[in-house]
N, CA, C and O atoms as CSV, one atom per row, in Angstrom:
chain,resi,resn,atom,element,x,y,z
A,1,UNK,N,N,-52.790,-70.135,30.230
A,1,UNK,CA,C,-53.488,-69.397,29.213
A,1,UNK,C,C,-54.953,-69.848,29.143
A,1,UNK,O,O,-55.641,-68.928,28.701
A,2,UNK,N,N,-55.704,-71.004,29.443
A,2,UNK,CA,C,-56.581,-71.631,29.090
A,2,UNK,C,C,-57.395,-70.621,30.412
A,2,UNK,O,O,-58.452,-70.018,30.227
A,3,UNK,N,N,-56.833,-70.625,31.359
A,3,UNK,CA,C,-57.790,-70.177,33.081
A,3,UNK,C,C,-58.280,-68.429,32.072
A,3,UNK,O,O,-59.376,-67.951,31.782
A,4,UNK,N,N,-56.779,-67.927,31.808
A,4,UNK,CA,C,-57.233,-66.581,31.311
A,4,UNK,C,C,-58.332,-66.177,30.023
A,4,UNK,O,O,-58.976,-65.158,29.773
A,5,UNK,N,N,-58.199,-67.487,29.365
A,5,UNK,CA,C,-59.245,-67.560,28.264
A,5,UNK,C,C,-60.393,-67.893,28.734
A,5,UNK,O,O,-61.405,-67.579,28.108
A,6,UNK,N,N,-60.467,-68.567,29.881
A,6,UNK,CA,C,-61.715,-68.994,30.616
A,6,UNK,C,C,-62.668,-67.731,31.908
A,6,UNK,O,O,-63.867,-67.528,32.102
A,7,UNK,N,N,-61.501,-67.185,32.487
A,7,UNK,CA,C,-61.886,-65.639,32.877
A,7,UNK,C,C,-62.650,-64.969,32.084
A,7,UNK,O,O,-63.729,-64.463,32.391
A,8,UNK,N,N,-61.868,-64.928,30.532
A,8,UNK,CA,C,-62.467,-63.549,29.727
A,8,UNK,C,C,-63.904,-64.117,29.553
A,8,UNK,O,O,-64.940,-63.459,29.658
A,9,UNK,N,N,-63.802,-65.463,29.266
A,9,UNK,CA,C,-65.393,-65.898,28.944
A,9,UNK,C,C,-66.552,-65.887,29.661
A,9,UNK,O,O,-67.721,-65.906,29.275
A,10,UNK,N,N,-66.069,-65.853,30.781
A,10,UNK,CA,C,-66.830,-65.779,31.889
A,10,UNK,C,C,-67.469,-64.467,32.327
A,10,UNK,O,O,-68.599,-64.178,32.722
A,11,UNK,N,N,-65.898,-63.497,32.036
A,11,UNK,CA,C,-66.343,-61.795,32.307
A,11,UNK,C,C,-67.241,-61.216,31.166
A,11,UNK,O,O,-67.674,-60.065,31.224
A,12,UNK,N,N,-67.562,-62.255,29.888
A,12,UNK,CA,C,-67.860,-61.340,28.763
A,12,UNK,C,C,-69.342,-62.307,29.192
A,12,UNK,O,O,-70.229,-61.637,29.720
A,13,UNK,N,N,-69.574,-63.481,29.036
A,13,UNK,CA,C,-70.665,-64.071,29.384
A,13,UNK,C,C,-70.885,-64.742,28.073
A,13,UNK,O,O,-71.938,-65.376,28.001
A,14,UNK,N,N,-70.100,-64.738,26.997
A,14,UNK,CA,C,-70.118,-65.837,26.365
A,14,UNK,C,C,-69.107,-66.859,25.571
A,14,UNK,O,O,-67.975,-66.496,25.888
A,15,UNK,N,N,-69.051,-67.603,24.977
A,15,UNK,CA,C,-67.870,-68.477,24.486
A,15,UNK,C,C,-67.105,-68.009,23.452
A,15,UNK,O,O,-67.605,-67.979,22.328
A,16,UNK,N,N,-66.283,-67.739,23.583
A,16,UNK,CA,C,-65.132,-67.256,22.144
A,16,UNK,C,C,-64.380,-68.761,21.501
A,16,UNK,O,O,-63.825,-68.703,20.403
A,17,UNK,N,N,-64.402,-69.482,21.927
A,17,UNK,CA,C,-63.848,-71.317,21.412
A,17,UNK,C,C,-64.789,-72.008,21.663
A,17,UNK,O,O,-65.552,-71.988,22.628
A,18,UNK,N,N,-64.748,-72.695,20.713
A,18,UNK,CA,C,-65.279,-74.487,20.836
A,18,UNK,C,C,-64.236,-75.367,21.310
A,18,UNK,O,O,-63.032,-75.412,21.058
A,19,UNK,N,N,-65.277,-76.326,22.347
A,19,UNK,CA,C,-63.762,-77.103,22.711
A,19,UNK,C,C,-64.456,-78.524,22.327
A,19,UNK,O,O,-65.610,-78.832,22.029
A,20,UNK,N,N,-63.116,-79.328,22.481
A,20,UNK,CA,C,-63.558,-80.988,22.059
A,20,UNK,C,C,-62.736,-81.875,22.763
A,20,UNK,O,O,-61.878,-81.111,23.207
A,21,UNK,N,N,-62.486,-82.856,23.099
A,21,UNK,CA,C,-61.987,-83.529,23.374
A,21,UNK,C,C,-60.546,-82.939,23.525
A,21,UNK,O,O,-60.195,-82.233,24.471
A,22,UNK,N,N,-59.640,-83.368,22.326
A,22,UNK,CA,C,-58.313,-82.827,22.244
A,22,UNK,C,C,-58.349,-81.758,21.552
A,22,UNK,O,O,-57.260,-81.654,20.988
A,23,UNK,N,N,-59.351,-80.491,21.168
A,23,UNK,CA,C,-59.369,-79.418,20.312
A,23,UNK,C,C,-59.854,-78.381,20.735
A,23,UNK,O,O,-60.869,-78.565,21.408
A,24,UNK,N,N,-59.534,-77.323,20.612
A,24,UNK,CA,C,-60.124,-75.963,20.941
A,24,UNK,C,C,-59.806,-75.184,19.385
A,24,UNK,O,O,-58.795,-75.259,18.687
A,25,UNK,N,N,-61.035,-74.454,19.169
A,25,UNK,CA,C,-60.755,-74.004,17.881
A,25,UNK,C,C,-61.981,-72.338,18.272
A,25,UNK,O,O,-63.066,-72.294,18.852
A,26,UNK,N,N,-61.180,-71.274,17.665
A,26,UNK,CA,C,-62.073,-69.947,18.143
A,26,UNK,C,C,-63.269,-70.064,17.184
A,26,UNK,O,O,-63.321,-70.439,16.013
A,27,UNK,N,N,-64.107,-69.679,17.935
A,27,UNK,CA,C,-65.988,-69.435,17.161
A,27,UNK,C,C,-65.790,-67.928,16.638
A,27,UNK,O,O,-64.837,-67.197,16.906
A,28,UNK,N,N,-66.594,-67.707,16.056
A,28,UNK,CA,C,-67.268,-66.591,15.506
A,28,UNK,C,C,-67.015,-65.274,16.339
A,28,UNK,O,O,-66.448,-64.274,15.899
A,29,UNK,N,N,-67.672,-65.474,17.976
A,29,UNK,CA,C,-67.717,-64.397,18.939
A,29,UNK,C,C,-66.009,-64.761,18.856
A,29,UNK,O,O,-65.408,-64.085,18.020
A,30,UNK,N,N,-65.400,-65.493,19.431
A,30,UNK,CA,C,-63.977,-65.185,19.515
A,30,UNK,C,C,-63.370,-64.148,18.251
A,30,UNK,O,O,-62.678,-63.171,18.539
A,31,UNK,N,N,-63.623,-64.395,17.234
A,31,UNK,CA,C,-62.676,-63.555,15.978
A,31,UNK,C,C,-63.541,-62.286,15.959
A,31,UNK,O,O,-62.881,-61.249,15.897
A,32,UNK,N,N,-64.624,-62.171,15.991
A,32,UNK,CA,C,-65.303,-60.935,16.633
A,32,UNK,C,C,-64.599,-59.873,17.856
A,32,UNK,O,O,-64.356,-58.667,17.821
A,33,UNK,N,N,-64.413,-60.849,18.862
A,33,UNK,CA,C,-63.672,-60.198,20.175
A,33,UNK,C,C,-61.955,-59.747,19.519
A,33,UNK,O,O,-61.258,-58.810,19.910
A,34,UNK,N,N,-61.672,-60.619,18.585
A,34,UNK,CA,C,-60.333,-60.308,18.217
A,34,UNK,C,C,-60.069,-58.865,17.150
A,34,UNK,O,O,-58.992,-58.308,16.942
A,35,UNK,N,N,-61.264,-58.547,16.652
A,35,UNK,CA,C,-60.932,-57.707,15.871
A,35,UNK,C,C,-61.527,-56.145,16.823
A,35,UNK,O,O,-61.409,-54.964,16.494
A,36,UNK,N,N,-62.080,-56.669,17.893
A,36,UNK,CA,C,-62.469,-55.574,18.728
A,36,UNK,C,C,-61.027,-55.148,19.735
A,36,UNK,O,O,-60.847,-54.081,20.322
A,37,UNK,N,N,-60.274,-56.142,19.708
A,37,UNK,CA,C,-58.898,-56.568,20.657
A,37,UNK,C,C,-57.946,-55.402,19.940
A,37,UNK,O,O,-57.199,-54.674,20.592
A,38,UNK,N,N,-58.115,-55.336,18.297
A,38,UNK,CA,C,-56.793,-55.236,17.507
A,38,UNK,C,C,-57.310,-53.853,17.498
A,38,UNK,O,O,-56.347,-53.227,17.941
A,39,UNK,N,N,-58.324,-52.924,17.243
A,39,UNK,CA,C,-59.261,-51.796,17.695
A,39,UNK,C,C,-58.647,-51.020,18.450
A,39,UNK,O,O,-58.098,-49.952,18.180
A,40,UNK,N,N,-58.785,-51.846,19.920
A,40,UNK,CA,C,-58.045,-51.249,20.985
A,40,UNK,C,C,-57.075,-50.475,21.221
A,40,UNK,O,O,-56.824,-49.318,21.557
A,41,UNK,N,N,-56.341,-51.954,20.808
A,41,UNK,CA,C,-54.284,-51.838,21.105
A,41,UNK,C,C,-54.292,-50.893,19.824
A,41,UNK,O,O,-53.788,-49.907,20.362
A,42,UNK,N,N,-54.468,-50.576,18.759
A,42,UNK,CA,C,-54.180,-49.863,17.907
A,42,UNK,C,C,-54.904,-47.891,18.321
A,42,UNK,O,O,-54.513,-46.821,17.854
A,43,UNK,N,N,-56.042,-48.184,19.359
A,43,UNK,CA,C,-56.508,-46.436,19.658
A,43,UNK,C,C,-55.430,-46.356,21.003
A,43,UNK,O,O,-54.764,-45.332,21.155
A,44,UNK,N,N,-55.328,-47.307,21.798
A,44,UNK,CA,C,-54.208,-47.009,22.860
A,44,UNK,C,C,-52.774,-46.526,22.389
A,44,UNK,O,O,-52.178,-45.562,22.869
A,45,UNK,N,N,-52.270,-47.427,21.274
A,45,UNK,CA,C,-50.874,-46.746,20.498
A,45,UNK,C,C,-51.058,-45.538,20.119
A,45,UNK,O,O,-50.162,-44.713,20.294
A,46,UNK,N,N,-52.522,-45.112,19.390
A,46,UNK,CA,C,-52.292,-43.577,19.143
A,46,UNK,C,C,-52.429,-42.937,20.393
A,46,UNK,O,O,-51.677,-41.987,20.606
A,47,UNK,N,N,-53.258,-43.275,21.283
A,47,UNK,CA,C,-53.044,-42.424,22.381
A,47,UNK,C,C,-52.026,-41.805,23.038
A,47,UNK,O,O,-51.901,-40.612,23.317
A,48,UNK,N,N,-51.029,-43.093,23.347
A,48,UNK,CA,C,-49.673,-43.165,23.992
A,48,UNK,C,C,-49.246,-41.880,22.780
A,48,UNK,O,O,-49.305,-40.670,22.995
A,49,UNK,N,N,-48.888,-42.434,21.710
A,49,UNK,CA,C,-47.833,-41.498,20.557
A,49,UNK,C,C,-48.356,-40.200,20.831
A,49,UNK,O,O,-47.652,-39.222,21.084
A,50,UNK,N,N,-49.876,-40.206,20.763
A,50,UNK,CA,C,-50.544,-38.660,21.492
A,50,UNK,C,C,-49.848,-38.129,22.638
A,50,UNK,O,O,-48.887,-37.369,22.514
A,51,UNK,N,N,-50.099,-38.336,23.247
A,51,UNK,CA,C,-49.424,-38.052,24.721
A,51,UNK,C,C,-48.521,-37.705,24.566
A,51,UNK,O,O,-48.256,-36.510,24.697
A,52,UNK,N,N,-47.481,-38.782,24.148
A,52,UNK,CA,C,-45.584,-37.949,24.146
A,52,UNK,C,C,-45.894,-36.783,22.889
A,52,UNK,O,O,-46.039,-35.602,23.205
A,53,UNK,N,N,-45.949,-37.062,21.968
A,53,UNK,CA,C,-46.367,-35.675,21.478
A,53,UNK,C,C,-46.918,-34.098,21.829
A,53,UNK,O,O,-46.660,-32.916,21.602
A,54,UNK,N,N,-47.650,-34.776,22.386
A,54,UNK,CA,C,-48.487,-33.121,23.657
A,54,UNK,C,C,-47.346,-33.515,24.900
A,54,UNK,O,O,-48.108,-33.365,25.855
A,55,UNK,N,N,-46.632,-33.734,25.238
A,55,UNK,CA,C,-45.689,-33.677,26.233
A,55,UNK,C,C,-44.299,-33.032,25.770
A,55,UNK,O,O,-43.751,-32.052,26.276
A,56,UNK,N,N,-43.814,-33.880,24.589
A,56,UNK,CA,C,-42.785,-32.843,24.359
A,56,UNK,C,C,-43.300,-31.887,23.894
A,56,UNK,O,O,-42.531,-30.928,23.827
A,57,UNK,N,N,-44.485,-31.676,23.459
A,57,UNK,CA,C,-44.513,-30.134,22.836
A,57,UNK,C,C,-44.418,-28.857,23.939
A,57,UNK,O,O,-44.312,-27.648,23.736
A,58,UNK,N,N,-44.481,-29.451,24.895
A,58,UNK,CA,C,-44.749,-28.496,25.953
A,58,UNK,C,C,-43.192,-28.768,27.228
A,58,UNK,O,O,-43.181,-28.691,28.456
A,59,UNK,N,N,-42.229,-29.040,26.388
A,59,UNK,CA,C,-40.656,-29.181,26.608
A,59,UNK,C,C,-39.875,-28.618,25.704
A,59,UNK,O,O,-38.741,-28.301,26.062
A,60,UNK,N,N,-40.286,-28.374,24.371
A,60,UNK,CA,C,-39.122,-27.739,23.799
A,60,UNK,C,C,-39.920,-25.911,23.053
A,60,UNK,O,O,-41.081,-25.543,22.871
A,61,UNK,N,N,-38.929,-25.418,22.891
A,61,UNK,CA,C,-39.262,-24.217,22.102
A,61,UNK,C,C,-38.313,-24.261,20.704
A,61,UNK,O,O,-37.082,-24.279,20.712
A,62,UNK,N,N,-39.148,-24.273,19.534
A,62,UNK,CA,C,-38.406,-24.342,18.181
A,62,UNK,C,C,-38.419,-22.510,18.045
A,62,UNK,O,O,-39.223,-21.744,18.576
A,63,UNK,N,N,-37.174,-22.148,17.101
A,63,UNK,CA,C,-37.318,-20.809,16.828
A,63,UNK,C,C,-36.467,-21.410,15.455
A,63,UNK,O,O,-35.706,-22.378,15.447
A,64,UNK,N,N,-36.813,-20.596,14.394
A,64,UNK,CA,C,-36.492,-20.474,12.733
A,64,UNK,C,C,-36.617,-18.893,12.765
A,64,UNK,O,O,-37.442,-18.074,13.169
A,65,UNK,N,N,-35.226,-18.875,12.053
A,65,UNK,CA,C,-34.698,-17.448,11.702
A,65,UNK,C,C,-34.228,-17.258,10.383
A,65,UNK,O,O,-33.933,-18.371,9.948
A,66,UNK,N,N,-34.026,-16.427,9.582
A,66,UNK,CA,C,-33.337,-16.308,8.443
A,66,UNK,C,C,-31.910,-15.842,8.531
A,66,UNK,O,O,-31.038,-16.121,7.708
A,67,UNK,N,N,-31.756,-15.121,9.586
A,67,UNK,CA,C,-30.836,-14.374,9.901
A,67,UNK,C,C,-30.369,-14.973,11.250
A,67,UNK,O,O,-31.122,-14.970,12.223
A,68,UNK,N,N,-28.850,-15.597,11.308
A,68,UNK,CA,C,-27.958,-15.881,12.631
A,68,UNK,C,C,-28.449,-15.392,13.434
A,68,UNK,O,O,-29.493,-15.720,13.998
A,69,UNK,N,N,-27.389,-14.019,13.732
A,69,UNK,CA,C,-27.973,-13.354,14.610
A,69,UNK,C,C,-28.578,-12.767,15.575
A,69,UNK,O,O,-28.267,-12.215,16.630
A,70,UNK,N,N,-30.142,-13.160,14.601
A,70,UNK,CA,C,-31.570,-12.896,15.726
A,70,UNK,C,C,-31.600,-14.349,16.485
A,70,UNK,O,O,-32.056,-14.546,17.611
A,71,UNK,N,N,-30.967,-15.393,15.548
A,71,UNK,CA,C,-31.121,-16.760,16.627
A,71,UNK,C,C,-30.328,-16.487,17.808
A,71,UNK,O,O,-30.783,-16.659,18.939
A,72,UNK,N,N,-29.126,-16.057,17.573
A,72,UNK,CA,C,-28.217,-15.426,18.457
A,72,UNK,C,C,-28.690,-15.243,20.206
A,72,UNK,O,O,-28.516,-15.704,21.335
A,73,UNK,N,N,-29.156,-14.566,19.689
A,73,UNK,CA,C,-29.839,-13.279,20.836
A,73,UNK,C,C,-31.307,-13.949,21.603
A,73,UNK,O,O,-31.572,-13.841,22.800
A,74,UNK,N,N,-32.107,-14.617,20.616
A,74,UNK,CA,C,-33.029,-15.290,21.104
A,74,UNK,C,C,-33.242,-16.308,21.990
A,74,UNK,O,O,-34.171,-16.443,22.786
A,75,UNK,N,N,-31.963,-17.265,21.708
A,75,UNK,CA,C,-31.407,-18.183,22.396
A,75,UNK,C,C,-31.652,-17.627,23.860
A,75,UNK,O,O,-32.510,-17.908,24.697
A,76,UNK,N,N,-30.791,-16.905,23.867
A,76,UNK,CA,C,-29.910,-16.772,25.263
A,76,UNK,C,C,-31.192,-16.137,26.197
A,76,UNK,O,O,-31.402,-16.451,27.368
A,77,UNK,N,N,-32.093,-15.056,25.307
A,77,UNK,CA,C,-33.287,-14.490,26.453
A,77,UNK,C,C,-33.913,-15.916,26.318
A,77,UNK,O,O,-33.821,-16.000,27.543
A,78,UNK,N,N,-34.417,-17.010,25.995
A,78,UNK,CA,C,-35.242,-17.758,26.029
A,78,UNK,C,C,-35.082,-19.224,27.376
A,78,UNK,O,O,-35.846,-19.918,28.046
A,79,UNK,N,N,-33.528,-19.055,27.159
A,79,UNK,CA,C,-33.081,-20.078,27.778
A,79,UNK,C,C,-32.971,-19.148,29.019
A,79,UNK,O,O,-32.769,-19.762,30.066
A,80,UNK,N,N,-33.057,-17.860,29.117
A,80,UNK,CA,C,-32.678,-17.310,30.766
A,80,UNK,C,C,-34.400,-17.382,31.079
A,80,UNK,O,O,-34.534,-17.733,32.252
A,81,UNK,N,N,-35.395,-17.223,30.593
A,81,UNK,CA,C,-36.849,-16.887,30.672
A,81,UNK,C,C,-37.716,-18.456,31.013
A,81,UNK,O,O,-38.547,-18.561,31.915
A,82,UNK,N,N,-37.357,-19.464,30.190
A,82,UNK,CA,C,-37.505,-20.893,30.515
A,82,UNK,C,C,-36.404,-21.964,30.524
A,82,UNK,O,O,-36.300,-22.821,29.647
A,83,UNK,N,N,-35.550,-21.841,31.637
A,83,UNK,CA,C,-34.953,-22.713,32.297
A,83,UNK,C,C,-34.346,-24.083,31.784
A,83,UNK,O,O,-33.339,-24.642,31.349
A,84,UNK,N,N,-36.264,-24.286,32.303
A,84,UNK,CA,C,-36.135,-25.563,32.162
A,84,UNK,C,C,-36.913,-26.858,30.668
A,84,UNK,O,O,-37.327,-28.016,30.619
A,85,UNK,N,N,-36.735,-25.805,29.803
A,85,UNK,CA,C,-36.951,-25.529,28.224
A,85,UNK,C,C,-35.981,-26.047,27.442
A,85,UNK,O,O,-34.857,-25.548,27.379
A,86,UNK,N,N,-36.303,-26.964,26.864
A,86,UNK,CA,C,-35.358,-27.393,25.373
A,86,UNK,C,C,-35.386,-26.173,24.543
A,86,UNK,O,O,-36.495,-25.796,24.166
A,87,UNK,N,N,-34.395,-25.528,24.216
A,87,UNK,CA,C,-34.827,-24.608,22.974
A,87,UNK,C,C,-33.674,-25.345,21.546
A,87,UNK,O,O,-32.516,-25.757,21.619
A,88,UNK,N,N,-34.497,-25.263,20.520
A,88,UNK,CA,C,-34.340,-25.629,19.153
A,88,UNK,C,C,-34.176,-24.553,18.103
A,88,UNK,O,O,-35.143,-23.960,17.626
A,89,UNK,N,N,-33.027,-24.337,17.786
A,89,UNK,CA,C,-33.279,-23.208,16.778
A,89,UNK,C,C,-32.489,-23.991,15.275
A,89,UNK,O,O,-31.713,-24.946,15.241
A,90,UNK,N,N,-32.986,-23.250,14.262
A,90,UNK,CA,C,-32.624,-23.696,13.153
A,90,UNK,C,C,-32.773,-22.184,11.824
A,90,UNK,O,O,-33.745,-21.466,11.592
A,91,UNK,N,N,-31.327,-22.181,11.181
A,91,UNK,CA,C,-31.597,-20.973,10.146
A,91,UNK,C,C,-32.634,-21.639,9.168
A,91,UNK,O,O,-32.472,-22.851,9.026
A,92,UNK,N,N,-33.658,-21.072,8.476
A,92,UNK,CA,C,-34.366,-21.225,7.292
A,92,UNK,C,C,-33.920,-20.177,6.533
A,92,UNK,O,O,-33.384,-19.137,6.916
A,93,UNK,N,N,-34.278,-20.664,5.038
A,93,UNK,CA,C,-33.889,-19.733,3.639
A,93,UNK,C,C,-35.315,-18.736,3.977
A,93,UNK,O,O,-36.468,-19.110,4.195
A,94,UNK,N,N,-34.865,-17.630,3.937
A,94,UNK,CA,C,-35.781,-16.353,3.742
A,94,UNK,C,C,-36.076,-15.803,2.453
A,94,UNK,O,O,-35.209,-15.426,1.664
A,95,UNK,N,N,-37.501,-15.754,2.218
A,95,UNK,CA,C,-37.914,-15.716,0.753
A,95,UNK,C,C,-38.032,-14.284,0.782
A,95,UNK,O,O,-38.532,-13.617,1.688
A,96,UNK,N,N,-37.475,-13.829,-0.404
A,96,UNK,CA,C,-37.550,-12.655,-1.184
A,96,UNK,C,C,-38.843,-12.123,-1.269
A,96,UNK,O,O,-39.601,-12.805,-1.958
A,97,UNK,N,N,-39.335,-11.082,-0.764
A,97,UNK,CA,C,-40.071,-10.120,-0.989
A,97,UNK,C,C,-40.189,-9.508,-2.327
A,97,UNK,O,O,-39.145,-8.973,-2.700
A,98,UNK,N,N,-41.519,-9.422,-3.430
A,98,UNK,CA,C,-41.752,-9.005,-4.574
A,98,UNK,C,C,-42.322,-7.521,-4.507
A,98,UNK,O,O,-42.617,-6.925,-5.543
């Protein structure tokens, strides 16, 4: 761990620890670099969650019907039309017209 802490310092061009004898303790630029670290890994997680998100969206087909039925029927042209398509159907309550 110390070589890889000694890499980064080297690749960044300046010191993130103080060292001493028997002590290493992080400076300023180190907790600096750390909150630029936590930045990161936290826009990469949304990225990733991005990604599978825009990936399955473009794997399944949701259909909401009020009426059986039309799910019925929809199904079956959807799944002969895309294959290779998750299709999702689900009845919803159909609101009354005033």
């Amino acid at each position: 761990m110390t070589r890889s802490i000694q890499r980064l310092e080297d690749e960044l061009g300046i010191k993130l620890f103080n060292r001493s004898k028997n002590k290493i303790t992080i400076n300023e630029n180190g907790l600096l670099a750390v909150k630029y670290a936590k930045k990161i890994l936290n826009q990469t997680n949304q990225m990733i969650d991005g990604l599978h998100a825009f990936d399955l969206s473009h794997q399944i087909i949701s259909i909401g019907s009020c009426a059986p039925a039309s799910i019925w029927g929809l199904e079956s042209v959807f799944h002969e039309k895309y294959p290779n398509m998750n299709i999702i159907s689900r009845l919803v309550k159909c609101q009354e017209e005033i």
